[in-house]
N, C-alpha and C positions, 0 to 999 in steps of 0.2 A: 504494500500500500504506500502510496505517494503521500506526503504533509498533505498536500492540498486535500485528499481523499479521507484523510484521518480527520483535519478540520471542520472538514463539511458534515462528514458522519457527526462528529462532537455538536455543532452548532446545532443541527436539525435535530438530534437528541433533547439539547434542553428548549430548545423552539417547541417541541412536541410535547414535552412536559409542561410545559406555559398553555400552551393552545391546546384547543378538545375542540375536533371537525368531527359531529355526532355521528354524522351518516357515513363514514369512515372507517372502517377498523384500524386499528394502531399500525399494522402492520404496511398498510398503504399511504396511512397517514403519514409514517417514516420517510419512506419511499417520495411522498410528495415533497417533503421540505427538504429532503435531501437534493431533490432534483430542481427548485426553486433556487436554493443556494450554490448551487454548481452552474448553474446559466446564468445569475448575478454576481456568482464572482469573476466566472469565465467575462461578461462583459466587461465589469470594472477592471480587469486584468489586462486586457485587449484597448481599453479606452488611456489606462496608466503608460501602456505601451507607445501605443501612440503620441502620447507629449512626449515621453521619452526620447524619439526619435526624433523629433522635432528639433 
């Protein structure tokens, strides 16, 4: 597992434990904030990039 993959996993853990999506089982629930935070940090990673190069 990659930092970036262990982070995400860690953050969508305690996002999950904050937030309760009733019609959700926990289990897709994970699943979701996991995949919510991997395409917002991929964008802000890609956007940081970008002035980088600048």
């Amino acid at each position: 597992m990659t930092d970036k993959t262990i982070l995400i996993k860690e953050l969508a853990t305690r996002i999950n434990k904050l937030l309760d999506i009733p019609i959700i089982n926990e289990q897709n629930e994970q699943a979701f904030f996991e995949f919510m935070l991997s395409f917002l940090l991929n964008v802000f990673l890609d956007e940081l990039d970008k002035q980088l190069i600048k």
